[in-house]
C-alpha positions as CSV (number, residue, x, y, z in Angstrom):
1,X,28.6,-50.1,-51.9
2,X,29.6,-49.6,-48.1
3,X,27.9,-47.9,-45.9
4,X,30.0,-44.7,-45.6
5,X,30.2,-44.2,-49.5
6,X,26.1,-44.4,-49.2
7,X,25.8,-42.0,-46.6
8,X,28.2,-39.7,-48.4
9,X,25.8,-40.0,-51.6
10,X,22.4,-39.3,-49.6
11,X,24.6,-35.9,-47.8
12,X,25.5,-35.1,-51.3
13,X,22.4,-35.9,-53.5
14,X,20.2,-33.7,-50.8
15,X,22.5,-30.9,-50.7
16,X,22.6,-30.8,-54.8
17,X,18.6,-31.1,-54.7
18,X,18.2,-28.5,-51.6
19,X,20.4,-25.8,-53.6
20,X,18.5,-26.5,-57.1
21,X,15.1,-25.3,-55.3
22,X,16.4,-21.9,-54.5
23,X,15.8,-20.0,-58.0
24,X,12.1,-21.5,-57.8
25,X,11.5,-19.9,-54.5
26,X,9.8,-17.0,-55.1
27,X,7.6,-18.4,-57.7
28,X,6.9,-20.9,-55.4
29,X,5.6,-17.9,-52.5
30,X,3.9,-16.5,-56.5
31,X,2.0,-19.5,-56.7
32,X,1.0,-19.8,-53.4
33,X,-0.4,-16.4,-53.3
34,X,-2.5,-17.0,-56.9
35,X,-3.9,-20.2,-55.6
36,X,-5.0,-18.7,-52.4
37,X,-6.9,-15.4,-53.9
38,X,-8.1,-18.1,-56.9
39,X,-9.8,-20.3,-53.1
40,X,-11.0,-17.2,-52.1
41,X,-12.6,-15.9,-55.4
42,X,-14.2,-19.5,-55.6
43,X,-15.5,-19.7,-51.9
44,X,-17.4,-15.7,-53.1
45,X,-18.3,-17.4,-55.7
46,X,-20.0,-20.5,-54.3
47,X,-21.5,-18.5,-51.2
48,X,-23.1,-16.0,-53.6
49,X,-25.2,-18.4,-56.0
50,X,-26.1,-20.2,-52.6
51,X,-27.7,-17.4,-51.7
52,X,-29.6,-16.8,-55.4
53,X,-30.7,-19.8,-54.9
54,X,-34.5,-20.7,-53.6
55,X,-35.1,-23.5,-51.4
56,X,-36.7,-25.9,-53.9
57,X,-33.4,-25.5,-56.5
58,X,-31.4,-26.2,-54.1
59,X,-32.8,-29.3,-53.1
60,X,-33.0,-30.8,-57.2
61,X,-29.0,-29.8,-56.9
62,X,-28.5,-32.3,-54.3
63,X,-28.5,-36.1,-54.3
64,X,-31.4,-37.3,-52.4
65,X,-32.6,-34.6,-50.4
66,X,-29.3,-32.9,-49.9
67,X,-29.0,-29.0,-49.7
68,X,-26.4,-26.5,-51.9
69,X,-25.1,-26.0,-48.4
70,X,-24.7,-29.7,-47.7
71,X,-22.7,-29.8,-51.3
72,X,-20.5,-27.2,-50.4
73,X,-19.6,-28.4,-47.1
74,X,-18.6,-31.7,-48.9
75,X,-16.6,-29.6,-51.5
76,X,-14.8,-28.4,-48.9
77,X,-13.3,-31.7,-47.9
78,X,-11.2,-32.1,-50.9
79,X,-8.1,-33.6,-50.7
80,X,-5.6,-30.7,-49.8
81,X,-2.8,-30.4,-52.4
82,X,0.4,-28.9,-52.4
83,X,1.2,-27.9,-56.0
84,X,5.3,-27.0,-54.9
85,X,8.2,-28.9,-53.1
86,X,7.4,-29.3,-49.1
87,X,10.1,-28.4,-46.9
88,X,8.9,-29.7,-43.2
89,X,11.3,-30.1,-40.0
90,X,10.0,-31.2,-36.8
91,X,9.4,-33.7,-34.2
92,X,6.8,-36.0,-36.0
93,X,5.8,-35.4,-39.6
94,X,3.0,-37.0,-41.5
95,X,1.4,-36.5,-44.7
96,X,-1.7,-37.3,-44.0
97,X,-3.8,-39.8,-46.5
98,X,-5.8,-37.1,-48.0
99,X,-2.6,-35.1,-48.6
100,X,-0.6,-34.9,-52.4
101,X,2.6,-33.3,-52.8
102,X,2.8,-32.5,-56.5
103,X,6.7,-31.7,-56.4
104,X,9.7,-33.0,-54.2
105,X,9.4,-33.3,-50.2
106,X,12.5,-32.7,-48.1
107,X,11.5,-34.1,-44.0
108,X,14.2,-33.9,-41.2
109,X,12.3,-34.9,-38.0
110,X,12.5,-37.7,-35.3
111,X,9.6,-40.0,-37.0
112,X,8.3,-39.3,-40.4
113,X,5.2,-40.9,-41.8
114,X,3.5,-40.6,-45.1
115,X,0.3,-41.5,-46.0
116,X,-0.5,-39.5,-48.6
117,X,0.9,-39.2,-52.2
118,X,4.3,-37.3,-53.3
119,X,4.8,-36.8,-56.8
120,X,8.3,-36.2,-56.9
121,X,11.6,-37.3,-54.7
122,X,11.0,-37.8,-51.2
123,X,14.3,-36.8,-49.3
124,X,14.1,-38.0,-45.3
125,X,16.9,-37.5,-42.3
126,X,14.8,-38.9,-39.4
127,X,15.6,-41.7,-36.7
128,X,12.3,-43.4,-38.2
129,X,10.8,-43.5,-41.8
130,X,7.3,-45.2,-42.4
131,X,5.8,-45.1,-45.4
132,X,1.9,-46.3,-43.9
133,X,0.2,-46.8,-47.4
134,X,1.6,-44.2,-48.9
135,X,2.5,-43.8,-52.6
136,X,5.9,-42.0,-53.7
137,X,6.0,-41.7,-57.7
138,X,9.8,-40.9,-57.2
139,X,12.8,-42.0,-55.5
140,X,13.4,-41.9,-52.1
141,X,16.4,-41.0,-50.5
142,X,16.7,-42.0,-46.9
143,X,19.2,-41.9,-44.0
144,X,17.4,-43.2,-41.1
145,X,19.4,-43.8,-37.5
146,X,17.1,-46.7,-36.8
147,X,13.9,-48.1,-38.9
148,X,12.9,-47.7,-42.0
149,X,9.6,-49.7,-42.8
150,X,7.8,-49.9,-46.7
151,X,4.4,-50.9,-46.5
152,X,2.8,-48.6,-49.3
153,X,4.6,-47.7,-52.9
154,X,7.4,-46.4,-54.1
155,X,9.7,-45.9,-57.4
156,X,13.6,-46.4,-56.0
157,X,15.0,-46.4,-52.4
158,X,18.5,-45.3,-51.4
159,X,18.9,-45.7,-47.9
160,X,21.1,-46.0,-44.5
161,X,19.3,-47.4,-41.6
162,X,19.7,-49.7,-38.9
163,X,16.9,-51.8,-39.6
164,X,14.9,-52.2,-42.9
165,X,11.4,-53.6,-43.3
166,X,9.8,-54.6,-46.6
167,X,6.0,-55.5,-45.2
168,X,3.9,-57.5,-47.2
169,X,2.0,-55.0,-48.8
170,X,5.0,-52.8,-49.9
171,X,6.0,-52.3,-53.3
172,X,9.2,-51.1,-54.7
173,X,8.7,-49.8,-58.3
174,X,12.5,-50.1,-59.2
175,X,15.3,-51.0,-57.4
176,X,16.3,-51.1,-54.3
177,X,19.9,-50.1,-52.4
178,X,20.4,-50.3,-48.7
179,X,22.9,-50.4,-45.9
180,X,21.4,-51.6,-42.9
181,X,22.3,-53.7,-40.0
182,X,19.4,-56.1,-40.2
183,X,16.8,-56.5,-43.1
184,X,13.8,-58.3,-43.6
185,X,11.6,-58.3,-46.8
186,X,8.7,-59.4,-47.3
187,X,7.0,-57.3,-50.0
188,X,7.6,-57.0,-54.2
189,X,10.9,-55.4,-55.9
190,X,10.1,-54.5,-59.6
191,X,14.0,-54.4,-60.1
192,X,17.6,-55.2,-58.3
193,X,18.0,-55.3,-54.8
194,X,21.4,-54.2,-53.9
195,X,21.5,-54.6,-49.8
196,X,24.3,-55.0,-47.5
197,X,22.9,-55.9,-44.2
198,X,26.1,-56.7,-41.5
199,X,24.1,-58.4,-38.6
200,X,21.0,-60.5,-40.9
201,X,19.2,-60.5,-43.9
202,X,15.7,-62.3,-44.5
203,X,14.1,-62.8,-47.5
204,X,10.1,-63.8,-46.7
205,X,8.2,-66.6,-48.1
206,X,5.7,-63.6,-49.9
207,X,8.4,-62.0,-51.3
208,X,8.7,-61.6,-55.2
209,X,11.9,-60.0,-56.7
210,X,11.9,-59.4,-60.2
211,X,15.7,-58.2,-61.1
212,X,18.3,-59.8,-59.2
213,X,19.6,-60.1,-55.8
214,X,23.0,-58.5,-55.1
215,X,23.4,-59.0,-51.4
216,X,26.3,-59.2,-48.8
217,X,26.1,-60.2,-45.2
218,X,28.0,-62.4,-42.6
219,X,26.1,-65.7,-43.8
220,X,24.8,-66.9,-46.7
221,X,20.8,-67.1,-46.4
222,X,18.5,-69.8,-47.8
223,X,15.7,-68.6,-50.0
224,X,12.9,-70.4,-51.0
225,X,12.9,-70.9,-54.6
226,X,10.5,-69.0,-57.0
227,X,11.4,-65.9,-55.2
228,X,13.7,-64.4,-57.0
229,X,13.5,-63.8,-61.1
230,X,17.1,-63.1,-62.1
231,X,20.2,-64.1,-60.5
232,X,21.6,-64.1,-57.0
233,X,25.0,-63.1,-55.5
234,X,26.3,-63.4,-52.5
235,X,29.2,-61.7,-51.0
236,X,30.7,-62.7,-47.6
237,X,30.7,-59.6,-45.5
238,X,32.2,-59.7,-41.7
239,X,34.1,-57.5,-39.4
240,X,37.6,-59.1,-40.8
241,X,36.4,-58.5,-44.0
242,X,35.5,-54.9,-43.5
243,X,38.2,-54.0,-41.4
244,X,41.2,-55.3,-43.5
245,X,44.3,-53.8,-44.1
246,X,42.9,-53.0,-48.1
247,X,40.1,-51.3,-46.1
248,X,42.4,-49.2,-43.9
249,X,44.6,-48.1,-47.0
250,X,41.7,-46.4,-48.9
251,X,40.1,-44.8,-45.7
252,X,43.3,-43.0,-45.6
253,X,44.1,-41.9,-48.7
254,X,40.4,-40.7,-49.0
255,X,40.5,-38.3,-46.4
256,X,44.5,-37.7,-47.1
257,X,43.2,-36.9,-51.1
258,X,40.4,-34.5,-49.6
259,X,42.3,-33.0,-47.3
260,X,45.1,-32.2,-49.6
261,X,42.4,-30.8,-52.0
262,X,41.0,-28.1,-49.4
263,X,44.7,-27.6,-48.2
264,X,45.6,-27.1,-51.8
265,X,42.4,-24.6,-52.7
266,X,42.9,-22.6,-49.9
267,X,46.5,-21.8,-50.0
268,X,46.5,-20.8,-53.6
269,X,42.9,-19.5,-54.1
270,X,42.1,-17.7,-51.0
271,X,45.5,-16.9,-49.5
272,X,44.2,-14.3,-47.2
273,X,41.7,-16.3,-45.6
274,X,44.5,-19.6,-45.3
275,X,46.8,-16.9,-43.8
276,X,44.1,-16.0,-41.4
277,X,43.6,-19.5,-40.5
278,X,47.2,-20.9,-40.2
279,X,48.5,-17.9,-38.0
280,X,45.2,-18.3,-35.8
281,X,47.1,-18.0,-32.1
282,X,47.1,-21.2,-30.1
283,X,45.3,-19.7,-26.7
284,X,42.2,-19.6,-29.2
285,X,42.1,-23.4,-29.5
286,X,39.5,-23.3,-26.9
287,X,37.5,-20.7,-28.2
288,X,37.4,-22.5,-31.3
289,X,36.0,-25.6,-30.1
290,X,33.2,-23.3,-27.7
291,X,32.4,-21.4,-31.1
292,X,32.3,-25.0,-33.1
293,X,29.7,-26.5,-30.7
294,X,27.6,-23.4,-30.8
295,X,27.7,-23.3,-34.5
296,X,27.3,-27.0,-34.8
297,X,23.7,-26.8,-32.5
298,X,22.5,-23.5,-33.2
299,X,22.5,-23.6,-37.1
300,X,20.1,-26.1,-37.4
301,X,17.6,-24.9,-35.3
302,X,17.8,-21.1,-36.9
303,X,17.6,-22.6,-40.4
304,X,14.7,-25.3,-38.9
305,X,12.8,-21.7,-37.7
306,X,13.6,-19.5,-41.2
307,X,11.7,-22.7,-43.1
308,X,8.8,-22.7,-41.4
309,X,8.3,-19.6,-42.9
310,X,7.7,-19.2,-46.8
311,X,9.9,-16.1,-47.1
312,X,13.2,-17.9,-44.8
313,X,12.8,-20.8,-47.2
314,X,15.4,-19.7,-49.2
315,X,17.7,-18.6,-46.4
316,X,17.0,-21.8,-44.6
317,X,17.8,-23.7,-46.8
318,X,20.9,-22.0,-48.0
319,X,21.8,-21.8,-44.3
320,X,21.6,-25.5,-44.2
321,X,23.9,-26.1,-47.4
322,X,26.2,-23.4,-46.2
323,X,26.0,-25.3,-42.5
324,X,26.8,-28.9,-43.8
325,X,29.5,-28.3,-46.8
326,X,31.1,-26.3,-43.6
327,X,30.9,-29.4,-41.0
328,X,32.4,-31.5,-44.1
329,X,35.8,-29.1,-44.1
330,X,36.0,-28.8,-40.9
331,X,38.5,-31.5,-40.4
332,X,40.5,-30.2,-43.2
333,X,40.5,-26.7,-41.8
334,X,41.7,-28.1,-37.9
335,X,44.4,-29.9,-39.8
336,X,45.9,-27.0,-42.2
337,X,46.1,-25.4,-38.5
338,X,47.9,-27.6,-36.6
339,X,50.6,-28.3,-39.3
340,X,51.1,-24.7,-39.5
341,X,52.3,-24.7,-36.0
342,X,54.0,-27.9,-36.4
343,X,56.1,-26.3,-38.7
344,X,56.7,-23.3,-36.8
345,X,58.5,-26.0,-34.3
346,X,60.0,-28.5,-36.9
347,X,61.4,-26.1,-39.9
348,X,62.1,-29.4,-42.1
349,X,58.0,-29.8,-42.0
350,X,57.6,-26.1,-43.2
351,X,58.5,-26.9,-46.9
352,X,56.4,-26.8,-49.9
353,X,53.9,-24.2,-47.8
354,X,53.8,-26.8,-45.0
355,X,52.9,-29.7,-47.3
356,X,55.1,-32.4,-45.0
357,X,52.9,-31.1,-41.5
358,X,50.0,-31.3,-43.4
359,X,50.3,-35.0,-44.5
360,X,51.9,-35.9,-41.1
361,X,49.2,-34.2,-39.1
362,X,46.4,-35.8,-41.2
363,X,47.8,-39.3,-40.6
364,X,48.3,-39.0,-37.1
365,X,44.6,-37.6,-36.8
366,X,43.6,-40.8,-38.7
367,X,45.6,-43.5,-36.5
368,X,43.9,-41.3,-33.2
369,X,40.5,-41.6,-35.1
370,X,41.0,-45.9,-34.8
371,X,41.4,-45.9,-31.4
372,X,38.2,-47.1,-29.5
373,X,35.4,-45.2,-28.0
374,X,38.5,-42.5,-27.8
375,X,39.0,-42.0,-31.4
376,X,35.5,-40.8,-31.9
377,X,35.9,-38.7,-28.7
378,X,39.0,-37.0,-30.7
379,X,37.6,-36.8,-34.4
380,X,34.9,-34.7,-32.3
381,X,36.5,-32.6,-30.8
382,X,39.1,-31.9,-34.2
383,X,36.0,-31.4,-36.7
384,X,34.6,-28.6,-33.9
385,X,37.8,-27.0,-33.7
386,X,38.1,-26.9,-37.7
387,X,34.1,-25.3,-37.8
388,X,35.1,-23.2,-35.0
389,X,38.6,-21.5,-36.6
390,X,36.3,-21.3,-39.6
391,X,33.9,-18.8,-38.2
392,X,36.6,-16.8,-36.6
393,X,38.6,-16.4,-39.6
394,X,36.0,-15.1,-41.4
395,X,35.0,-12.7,-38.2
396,X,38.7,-11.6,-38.4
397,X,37.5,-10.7,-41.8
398,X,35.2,-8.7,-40.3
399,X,36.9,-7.3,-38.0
400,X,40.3,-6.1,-40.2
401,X,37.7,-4.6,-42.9
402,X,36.2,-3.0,-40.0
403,X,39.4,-0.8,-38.9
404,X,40.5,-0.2,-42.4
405,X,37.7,1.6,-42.9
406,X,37.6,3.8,-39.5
């Protein structure tokens, strides 16, 4: 699996999971209220027989010597539970080792740690992912920018990082499937490991893999034997290899096929709106890509602030689905506009509602794209222009319902 189809799977899986929590939202801020009155009624509770109590009962209640007071004090120590789905953004987030999560936990922060126990699927976007003796009875679906280390349990991990660290006490339940740049394990897989590392893989001499190892990197690696219970496969993986004309074929009929789709969706389904879009005037080109970069650094941070309340949880998080299946179309969307003034110019490109410009603009975006350091420059600035004539179309929306009904 490469490591753009496995980054596309972790965007997808977490948007699917974010927008299957929002009908259990407000039994969620339900439960949250029972559970704090049923605290409360307990702490009456306990502070009330404390005071029925006479000195000499309460010090039989306690274990050698200790007072009702005393007991209560170390009732209050409990480990903290959270009987819902956690939804945390920030700079560092930890679940602390006296902290259980009985439901899913979705993390987006710079460093995220977790001590504690999660019960269901632990869903990360950070630049670091540690799991410090923590236990995850779920799968874990990870896109890291640069370390992910394992040193506690977990069920499954699906994961895009730079670097991946197996330590010597971690334990992976299940499988395990990873894109990385450099990999080192060192701990025990219950299952497959299906890792493609492009710089170096290491399998340690306390490593124990029960499945088989399905691996692909520049150089085949020795490994001690006794390691590994099933079978292992090796696939040759280097820059040739990745970057192959095969390779260049299906990255552009991928996002030719997508973009068609979009092209094809909005012209016959929302004709309005595609009308809005392709006749957007050129001078605006500008105020697209202000608008795009706005939107692109803005929305995060209002949907970060609306989840950090119980109440904006749903918003947040429908914000946040809204935000990303918007960033995905935004290349279609700067496309379908450019063609349409293409073929304002060139009328042979105009045919089929501007199917030729279309296909021609989307290639030429694509060889631009390959072009070094610049083509990421360029793909930039075409996916904010594409989020930026988005918003304005539908503020034009706006605006035209606006006078209609003056």
């Amino acid at each position: 699996m490469s490591r753009k189809s496995l980054k596309i799977l972790l965007v997808l899986v977490t948007i699917l999971s974010l927008v299957s929590t929002f009908s259990f939202a407000t039994d969620e801020t339900a439960t949250d209220n029972t559970n704090s009155a049923a605290t409360t009624t307990s702490e009456e509770n306990s502070a009330s027989t404390s005071e029925e109590t006479t000195d000499g009962t309460t010090a039989e209640e306690g274990t050698d010597g200790e007072t009702t007071g005393e007991t209560t004090g170390d009732t209050e120590t409990e480990e903290p539970s959270t009987n819902h789905d956690l939804y945390v953004t920030g700079t560092d987030i930890t679940v602390e080792a006296d902290e259980t999560v009985n439901g899913n936990a979705f993390l987006f922060g710079d460093t995220v740690t977790i001590r504690g126990q999660i019960g269901g699927d632990l869903f990360v976007v950070a630049n670091t992912l540690n799991v410090d003796g923590g236990q995850i009875y779920g799968n874990v679906f990870a896109l890291a920018s640069d370390t992910i280390r394992l040193d506690g349990l977990i069920y499954d991990l699906y994961a895009v990082c730079d670097n991946l660290t197996v330590a010597y006490d971690g334990l992976t339940y299940r499988d395990l499937k990873v894109t990385c740049n450099t990999a080192s394990i060192n701990g025990v897989i219950g299952k497959d490991v299906n890792i493609e590392a492009r710089e170096s893989l290491t399998i340690e001499s306390d490593c124990f893999i029960y499945g088989n190892l399905n691996y692909s990197a520049p150089t085949e690696i020795d490994i001690a034997d006794g390691l590994i219970e099933g079978d292992t496969n090796y696939s040759e993986l280097s820059i040739t290899s990745s970057n192959n004309v095969l390779g260049y074929v299906i990255s552009l009929l991928t996002i030719l096929v997508f973009t068609l789709i979009v092209w094809l969706v909005a012209s016959k389904l929302a004709p309005k709106f595609y009308g809005r879009l392709t006749t957007m005037a050129p001078k605006k080109m500008a105020l697209s890509i202000l608008v795009g970069l706005l939107a692109l650094i803005i929305t995060p941070l209002v949907a970060a602030l609306l989840m950090m309340t119980i109440v904006g949880i749903p918003v947040g998080l429908a914000l946040l689905a809204i935000y990303m299946i918007a960033v995905v179309l935004s290349f279609a969307m700067a496309v379908m506009s450019i063609a349409a003034k293409l073929a304002s110019k060139v009328k042979a490109l105009a045919k089929l509602n501007n199917l030729l410009a279309v296909i021609l603009v989307t290639i030429v975006l694509w060889l631009l794209s390959l072009i070094p350091y610049a083509g990421l420059v360029i793909t930039f600035v075409v996916i904010l222009a594409g989020f930026g004539m988005l918003i304005l179309s539908v503020i034009n929306k706006k605006e035209k319902t606006e006078k209609v009904a003056e």
